[in-house]
C-alpha positions as CSV (number, residue, x, y, z in Angstrom):
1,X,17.2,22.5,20.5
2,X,14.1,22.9,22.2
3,X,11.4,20.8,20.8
4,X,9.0,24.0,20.4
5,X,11.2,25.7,18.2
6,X,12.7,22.4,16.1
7,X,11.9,22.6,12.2
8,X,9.9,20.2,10.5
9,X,11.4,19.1,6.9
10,X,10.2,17.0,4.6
11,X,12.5,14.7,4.4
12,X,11.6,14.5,8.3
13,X,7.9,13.8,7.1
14,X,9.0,10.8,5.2
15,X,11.4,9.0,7.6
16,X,8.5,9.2,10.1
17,X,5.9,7.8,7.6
18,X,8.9,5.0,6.8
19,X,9.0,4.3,10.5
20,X,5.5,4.0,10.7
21,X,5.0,2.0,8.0
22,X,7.5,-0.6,9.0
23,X,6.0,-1.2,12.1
24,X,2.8,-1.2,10.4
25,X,3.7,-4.5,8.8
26,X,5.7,-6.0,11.4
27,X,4.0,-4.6,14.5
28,X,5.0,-3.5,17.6
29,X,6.2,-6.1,20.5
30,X,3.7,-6.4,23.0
31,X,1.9,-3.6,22.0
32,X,0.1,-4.3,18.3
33,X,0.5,-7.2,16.3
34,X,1.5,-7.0,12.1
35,X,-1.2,-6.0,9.9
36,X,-1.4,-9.8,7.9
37,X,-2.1,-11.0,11.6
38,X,-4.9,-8.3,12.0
39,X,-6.1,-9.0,9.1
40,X,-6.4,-12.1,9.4
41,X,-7.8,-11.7,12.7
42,X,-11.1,-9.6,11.4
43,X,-11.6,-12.2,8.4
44,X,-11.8,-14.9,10.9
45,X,-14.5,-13.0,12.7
46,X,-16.5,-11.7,9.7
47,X,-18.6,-13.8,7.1
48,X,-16.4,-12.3,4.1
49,X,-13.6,-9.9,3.6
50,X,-16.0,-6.8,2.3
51,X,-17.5,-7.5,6.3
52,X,-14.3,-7.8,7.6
53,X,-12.5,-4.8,6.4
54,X,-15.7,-2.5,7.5
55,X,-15.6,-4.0,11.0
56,X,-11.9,-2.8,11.2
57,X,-12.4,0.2,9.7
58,X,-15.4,1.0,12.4
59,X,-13.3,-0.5,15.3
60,X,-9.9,1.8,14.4
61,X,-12.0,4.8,14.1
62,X,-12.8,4.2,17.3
63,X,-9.8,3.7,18.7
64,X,-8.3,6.8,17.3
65,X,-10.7,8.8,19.2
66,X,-10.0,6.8,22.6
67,X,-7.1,8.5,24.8
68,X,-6.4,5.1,26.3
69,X,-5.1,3.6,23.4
70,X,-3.1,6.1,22.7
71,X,-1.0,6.3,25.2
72,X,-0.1,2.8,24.5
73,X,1.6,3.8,21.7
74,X,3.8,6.5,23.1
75,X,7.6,6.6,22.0
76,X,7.5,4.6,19.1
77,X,8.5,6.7,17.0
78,X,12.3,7.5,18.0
79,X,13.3,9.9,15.4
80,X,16.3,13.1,15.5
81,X,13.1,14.9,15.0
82,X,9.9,14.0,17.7
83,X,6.6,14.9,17.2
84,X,4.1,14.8,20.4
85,X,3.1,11.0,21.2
86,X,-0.6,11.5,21.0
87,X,-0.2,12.6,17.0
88,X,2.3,10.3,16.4
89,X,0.1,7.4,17.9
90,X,-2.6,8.3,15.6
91,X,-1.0,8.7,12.5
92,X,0.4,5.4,13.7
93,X,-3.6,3.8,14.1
94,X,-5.1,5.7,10.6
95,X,-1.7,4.0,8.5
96,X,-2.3,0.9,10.0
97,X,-5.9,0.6,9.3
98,X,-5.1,1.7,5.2
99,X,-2.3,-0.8,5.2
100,X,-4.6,-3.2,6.4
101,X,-7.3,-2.3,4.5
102,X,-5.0,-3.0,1.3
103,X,-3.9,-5.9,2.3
104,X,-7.5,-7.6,3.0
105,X,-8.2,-6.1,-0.5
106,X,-4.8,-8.5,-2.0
107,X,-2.2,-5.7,-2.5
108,X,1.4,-6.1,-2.1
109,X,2.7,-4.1,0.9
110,X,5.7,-4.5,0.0
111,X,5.3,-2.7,-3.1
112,X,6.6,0.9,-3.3
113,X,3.2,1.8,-5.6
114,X,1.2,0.5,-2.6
115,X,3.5,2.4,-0.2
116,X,2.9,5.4,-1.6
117,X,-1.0,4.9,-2.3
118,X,-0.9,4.5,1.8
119,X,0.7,7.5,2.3
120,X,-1.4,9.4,-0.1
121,X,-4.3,8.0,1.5
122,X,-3.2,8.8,5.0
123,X,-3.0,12.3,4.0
124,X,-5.6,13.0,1.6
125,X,-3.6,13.6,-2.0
126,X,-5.3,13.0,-4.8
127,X,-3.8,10.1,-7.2
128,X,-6.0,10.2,-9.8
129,X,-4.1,12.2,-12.2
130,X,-1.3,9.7,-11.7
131,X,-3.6,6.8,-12.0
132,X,-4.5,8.1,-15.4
133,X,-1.0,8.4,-16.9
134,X,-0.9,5.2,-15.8
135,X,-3.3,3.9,-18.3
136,X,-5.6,3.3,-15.2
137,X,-9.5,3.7,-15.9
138,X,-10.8,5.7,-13.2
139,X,-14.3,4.7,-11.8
140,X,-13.9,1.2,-12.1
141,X,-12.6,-1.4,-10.5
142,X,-8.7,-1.3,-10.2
143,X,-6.6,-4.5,-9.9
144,X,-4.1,-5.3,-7.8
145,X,-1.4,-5.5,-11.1
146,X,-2.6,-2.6,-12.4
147,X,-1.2,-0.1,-9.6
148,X,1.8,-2.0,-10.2
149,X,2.1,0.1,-14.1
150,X,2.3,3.6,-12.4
151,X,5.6,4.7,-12.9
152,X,8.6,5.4,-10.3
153,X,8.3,9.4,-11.2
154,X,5.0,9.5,-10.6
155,X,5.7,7.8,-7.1
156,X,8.1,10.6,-6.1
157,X,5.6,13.4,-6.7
158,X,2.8,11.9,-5.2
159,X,5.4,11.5,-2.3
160,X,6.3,15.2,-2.6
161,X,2.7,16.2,-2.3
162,X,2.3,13.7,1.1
163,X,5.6,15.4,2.3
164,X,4.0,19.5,1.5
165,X,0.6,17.8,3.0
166,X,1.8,17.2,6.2
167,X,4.5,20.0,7.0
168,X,1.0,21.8,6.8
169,X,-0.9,19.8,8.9
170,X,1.7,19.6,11.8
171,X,2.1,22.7,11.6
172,X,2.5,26.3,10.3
173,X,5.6,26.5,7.9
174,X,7.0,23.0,8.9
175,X,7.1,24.1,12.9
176,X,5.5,21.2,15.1
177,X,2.2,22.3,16.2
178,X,2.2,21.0,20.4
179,X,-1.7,22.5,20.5
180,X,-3.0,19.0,21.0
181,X,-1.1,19.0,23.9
182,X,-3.1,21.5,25.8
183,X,-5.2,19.4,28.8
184,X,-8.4,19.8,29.1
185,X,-10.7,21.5,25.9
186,X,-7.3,21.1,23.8
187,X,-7.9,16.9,24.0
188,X,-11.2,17.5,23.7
189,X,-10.9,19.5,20.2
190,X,-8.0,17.3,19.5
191,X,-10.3,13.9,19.8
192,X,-13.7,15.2,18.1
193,X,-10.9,16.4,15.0
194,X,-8.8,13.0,14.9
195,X,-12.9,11.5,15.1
196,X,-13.9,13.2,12.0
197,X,-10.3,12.9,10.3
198,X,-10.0,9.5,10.7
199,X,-13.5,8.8,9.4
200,X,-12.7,11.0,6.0
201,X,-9.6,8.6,6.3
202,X,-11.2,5.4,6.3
203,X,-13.9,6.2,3.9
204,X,-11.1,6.9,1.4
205,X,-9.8,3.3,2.0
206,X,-12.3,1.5,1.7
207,X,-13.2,3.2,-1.6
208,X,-9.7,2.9,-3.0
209,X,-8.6,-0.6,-1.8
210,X,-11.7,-2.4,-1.5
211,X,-13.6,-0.6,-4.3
212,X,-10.6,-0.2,-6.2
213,X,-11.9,3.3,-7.3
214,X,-9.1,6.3,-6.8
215,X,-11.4,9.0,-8.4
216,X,-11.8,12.2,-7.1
217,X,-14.7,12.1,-5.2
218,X,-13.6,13.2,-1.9
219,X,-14.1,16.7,-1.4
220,X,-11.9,16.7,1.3
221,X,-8.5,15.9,-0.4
């Protein structure tokens, strides 16, 4: 099937954000190291971990918006269903600066709450309906156990919303949008858009994880 013409699903969306994630915490051989070793990495260089997670935060921005890097990355994803190594490669770059943001901030990657509070991050859902049900003050300062109480239900809708979230973004009704593709003023759009994307992106990190505050205050999700 030609790649132009191939169907994006949902279910598609999640394996891809699976695959991503996994090699978010375990890296990529000789290409980007686990997130507890980047993390580790900034807090060695930076006076505390508040310091440390802005300094990666700043630096993955950066790299996002750097065609260099991103080529780096190309065919990591090796799914029945490809999307174009440049998107993939970010996507790859914004998960792995939440995930690590999370983890400098003591969450449990492993958990399938925090999982899902990386995806919704990555893709701009709201959580903090869900957070509420969950007996979660909004506002305030959210512990690490506490995102522990939201339940698996609420998990799989916030995962349906990613899963809607993204068919949209990669394009019009679930087909793979190759625009980014286009040389020359298509990489130009498509950098200056991942630039301001990924900086939405981070901001919302930093405000759930570190700040441990999930309400709605970005007008952008």
């Amino acid at each position: 099937m030609n790649k132009k013409n191939q169907i994006l699903k949902q279910e598609d969306i999640m394996n891809i954000l699976d695959n991503c994630y996994d090699k978010c915490l375990h890296g990529i051989p000789n290409i980007s190291p686990s997130v507890e070793k980047m993390a580790k990495d900034y807090i060695k260089k930076n006076k505390n971990k508040d310091a440390a997670c802005k300094d990666m935060l700043h630096n993955q921005i950066i790299k996002c918006t750097t065609s260099g890097i991103l080529t780096g990355f190309g065919g990591f994803i090796t799914l029945p269903v490809a999307i174009p190594a440049n998107v993939g490669s970010v996507l790859y770059v914004q998960m792995r600066m939440i995930a690590c943001a999370a983890y400098m901030a003591g969450y449990d990657l492993d958990s399938d709450q925090v999982q899902t509070l990386v995806y919704a991050c990555l893709a701009g859902v709201s959580i903090n309906t869900f957070v509420k049900q969950a007996g979660i003050k909004v506002g305030v300062k959210v512990a690490n156990n506490a995102i522990k109480k939201i339940p698996g239900a609420a998990l799989i809708k916030i995962n349906q919303k990613v899963g809607f979230r993204f068919l949209t973004k990669f394009g019009q009704k679930g087909v793979i949008n190759f625009g980014k593709l286009i040389p020359g003023v298509g990489a130009v759009i498509g950098g200056s858009f991942d630039l301001v994307e990924t900086k939405i992106i981070a901001n919302r990190a930093y405000n759930w994880f570190i700040e441990g505050d999930y309400s709605e205050n970005d007008k952008k999700q």
